[in-house]
C-alpha positions as CSV (number, residue, x, y, z in Angstrom):
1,X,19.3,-7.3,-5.9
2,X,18.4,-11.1,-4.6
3,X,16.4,-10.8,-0.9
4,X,18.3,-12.5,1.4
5,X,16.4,-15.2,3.4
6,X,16.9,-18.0,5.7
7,X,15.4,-20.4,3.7
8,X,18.0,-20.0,1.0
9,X,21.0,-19.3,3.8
10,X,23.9,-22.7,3.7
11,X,23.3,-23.5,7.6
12,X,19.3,-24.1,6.3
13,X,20.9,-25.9,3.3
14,X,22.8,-28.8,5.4
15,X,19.5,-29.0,7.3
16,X,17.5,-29.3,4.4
17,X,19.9,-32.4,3.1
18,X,20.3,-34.1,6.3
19,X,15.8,-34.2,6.2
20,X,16.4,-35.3,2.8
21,X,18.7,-38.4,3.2
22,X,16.2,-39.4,6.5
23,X,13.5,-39.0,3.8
24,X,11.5,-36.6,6.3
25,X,9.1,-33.9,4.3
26,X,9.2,-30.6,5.3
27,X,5.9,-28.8,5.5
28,X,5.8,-25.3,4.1
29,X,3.3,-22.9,5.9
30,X,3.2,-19.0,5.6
31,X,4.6,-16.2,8.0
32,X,2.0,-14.7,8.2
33,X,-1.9,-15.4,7.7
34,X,-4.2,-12.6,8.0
35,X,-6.7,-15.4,9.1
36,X,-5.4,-16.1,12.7
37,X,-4.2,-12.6,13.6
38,X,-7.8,-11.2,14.6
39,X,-8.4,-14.4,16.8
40,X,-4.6,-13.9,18.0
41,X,-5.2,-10.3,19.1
42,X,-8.6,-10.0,20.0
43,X,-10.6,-13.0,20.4
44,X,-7.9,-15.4,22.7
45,X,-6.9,-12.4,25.3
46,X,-10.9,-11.8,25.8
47,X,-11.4,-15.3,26.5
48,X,-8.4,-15.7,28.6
49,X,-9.1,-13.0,31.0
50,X,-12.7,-14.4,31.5
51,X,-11.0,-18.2,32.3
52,X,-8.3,-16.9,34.2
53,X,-8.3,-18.8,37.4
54,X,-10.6,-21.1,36.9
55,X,-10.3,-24.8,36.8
56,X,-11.7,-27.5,34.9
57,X,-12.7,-31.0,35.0
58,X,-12.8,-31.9,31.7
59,X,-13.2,-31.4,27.9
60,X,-16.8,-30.8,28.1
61,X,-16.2,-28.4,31.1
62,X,-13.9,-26.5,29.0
63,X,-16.2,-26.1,26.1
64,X,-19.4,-24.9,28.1
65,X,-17.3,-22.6,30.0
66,X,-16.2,-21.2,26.8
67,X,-18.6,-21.0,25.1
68,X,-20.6,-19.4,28.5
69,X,-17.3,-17.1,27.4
70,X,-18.0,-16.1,24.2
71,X,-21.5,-15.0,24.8
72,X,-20.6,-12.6,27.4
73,X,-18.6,-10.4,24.7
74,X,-20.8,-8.0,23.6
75,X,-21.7,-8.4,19.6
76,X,-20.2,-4.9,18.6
77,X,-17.3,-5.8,19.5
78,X,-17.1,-8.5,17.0
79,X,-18.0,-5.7,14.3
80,X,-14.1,-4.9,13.3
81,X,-13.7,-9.0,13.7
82,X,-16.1,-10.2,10.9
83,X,-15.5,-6.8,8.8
84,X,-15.1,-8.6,5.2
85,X,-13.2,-5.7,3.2
């Protein structure tokens, strides 16, 4: 039995020929990577609540504060973040 996807469905198909005859290349990237989803879920909401609010006057701004940030999570809670299994 053939898995059904998008990818392979004829709507996708007609898209994938129109890109072709523009001669526009279509990156492929994964679903899913198990790279981001700690940062997505643990790391980006701490931060966030920290920042909420507060405004900034530029790039340099953003990183101090951010870094200012990321110290004031305490270190064990980065233990299930750099777990290496």
């Amino acid at each position: 039995m053939q898995k059904w996807s998008q990818r392979n469905s004829p709507k996708n198909k007609s898209k994938e020929e129109f890109l072709a005859t523009k001669q526009i290349n279509v990156l492929e990237h994964p679903a899913y990577s198990p790279d981001l989803a700690h940062s997505d879920f643990f790391l980006f909401p701490k931060i966030k609540g920290i920042l909420k609010g507060r405004h900034f006057d530029d790039i340099d701004d953003i990183r101090s504060n951010t870094t200012a940030a990321l110290k004031t999570i305490p270190q064990n809670q980065f233990q299930h973040f750099l777990r290496v299994d």
